[in-house]
N, C-alpha and C positions, 0 to 999 in steps of 0.2 A: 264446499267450493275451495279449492288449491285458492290461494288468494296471492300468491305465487306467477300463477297464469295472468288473473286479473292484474298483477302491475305488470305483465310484460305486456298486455291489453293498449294499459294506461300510456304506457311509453312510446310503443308503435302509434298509436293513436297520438301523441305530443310531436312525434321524431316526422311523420309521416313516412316511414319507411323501414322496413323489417331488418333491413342490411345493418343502419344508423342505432336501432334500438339492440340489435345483436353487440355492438362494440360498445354500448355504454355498460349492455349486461354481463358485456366477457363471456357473449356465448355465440354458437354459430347462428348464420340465420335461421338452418333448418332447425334447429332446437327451437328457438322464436316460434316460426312459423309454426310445428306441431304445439305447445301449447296455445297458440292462436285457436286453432283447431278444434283443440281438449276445451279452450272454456265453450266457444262456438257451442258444440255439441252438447254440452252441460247445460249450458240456456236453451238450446232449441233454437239459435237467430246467427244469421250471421252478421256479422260485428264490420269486418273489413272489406272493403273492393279493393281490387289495382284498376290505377289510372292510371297505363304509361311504368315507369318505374315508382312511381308511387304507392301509399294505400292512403286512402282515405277510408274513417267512420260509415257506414251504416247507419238510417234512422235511429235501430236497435243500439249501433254503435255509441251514437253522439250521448243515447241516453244512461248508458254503462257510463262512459267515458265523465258524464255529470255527478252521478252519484257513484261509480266506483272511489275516488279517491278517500273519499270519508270510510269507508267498509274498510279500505286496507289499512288507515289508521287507527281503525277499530280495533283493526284484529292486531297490529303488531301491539296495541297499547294492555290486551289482555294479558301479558306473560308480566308485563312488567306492575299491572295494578295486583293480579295476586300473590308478587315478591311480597308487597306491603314495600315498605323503605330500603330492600335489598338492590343491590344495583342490578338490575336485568333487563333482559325484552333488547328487541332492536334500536341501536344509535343509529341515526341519519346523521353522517358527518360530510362536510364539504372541508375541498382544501384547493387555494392554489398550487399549480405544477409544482412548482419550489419545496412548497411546504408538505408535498404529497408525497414526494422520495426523500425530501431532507429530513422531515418533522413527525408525520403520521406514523410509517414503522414502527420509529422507538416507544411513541406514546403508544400505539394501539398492541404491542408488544408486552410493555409493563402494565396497560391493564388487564390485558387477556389474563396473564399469570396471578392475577388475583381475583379477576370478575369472570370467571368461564361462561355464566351463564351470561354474558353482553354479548349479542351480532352486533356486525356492523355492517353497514350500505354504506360506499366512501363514494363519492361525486368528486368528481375535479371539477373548476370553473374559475371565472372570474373574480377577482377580489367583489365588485358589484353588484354580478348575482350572486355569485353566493349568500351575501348579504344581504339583498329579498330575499332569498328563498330562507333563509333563517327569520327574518321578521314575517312571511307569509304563513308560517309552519313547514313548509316541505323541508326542513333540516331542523334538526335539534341544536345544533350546534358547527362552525366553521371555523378555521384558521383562514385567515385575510389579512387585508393590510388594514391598519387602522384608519378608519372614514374622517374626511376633515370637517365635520358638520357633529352634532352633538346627537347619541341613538337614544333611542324610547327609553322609556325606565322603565320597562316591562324585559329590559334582558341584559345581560352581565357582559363586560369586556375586561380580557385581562391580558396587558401587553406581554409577550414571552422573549421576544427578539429584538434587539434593535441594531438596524443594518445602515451603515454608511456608505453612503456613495462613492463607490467605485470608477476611475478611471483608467479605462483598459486598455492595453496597445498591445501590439506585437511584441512579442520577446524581441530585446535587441535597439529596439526604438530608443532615441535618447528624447528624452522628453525635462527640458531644462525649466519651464514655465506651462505648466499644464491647462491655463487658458488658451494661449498659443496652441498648444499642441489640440485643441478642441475647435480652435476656427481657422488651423489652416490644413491637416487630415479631411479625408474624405469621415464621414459620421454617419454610422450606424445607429439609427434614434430606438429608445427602448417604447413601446405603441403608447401615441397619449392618450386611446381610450382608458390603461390602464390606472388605476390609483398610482401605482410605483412611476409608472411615465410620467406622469402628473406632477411628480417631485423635479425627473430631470430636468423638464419643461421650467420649472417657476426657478432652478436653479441658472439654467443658462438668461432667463428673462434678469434674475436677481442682476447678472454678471454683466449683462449686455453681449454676450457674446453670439456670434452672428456663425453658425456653423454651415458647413458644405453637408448638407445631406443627403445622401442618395439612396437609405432604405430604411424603413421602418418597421419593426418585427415584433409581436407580443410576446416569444418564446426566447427566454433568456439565454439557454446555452446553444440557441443556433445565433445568435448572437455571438457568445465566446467564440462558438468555431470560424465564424467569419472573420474576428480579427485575430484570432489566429494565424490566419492564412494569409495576416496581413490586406485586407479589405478594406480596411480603416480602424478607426477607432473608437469606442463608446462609453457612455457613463450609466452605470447601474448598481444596483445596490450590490452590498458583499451580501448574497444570498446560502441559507443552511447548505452545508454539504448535502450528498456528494455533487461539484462541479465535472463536469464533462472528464473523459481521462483524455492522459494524452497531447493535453494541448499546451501550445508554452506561448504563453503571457505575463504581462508587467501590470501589476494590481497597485495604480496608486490611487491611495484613499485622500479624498477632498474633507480635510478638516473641518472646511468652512461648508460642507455639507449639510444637507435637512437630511434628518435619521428618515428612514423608512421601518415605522415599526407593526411589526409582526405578532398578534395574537389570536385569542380565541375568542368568538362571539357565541353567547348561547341564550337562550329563552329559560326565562326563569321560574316558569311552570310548568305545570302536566303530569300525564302518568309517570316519567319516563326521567322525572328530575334527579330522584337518586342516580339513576346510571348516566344524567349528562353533568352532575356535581363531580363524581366520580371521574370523569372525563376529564374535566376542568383541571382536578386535582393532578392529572397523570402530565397535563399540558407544561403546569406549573413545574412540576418536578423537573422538566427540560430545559426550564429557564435558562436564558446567556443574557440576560441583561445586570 
């Protein structure tokens, strides 16, 4: 069995939709869809219905869908227990957006040149999931923002970045008292589901400052382009290169700022520990703290 098919199985079956699991796998639907098909046929069942633009599992479905995921950690786990202690076999790595063009590149770049034999599966997400999905197993290891609560001792943290809060304006803006300029601008809020929003939040709380908000956005550089264009103004961390091109803004950094700090979480056991120490190692190496 391709176990290959089987996780694109798992995903449509997670996503409920063959279009949503094509863009998580960077591949087209119809690619999805025939290995749909190829495992289908290899079991003798079929796995998927459409309802509408949906798919939902099959009885056969829900039962794959229960015990496949253990099989595909089976099988990625084989390459790396017969290294013995060489670093190999598939990474499951998660990163937020930021940290996915700023941070992963260079790290996954300087390992590759010395661990050829590591894959990697990168996930973007949330500081938060991603952070279950590393205490659940589904990832070996993330770059996140650091949790303000204290994590299990069954897995390693190690800070690589620390980013100061940013206050943004238009090129041009004269900004004499940068509180002022935060409660009387229209305000671009960075999302407070996020951990990083969660800084801005306790910072404007800290200050009392009472802001005009009119949008609130998880994605950091549609933010930049917004006050770019003069939309208003916003505070968010100095996040890793590369920022948006092109745009012209006034970056003043708040002193009196809460860092937002940026590292790597990983699980401290398994088959797969040489190659996410390994990992660890290539993170450190990036260090700006």
């Amino acid at each position: 069995m391709n176990t290959k098919f089987l996780e694109s199985f798992l995903i449509v079956a997670d996503c409920g939709s063959v279009a949503e699991a094509a863009r998580r796998l960077n591949m087209t639907s119809a690619a999805v869809a025939q290995r749909i098909r190829a495992l289908e046929a290899e079991l003798g069942q079929d796995l998927v219905s459409r309802v509408g633009r949906t798919v939902r599992p099959t009885a056969a479905g829900l039962a794959v869908q229960r015990h496949g995921p253990a099989l595909v950690r089976a099988a990625r786990d084989l390459r790396a227990i017969a290294a013995g202690n060489l670093p190999s076999g598939q990474l499951r790595l998660g990163a937020t957006a930021t940290a996915m063009t700023g941070l992963i590149p260079q790290i996954t770049a300087s390992l590759s040149e010395r661990f050829r034999q590591i894959d990697y599966f990168l996930q973007p997400g949330s500081s938060v999931n991603l952070y279950h999905a590393v205490l659940s197993g589904e990832l070996d290891a993330a770059l996140i923002i650091e949790p303000q609560y204290p994590m299990p001792k069954a897995f390693g943290w190690s800070t690589i970045r620390r980013e100061p809060l940013l206050l943004l304006t238009p090129d041009g803006m004269e900004v004499d008292d940068p509180h002022r300029t935060l409660s009387e601008k229209p305000f671009i809020r960075y999302d407070r589901n996020q951990w990083g929003g969660q800084i801005v939040g306790r910072y404007l709380r800290r200050h009392s400052i009472n802001v005009r908000e009119w949008a609130e956005l998880d994605a950091l550089d549609a933010i930049a382009a917004l006050v770019d264009r003069g939309l208003g103004v916003a505070l968010v961390p100095d996040w890793a290169p590369p920022w948006p091109q092109g745009l012209r803004l006034q970056k003043n950094r708040m002193e009196d700022g809460e860092l937002r700090n940026v590292g790597v979480l990983w699980a401290n056991s398994g088959p797969r520990i040489a190659a996410i120490r390994a990992f660890v190692e290539a993170c450190e190496e990036v260090a700006t703290i």
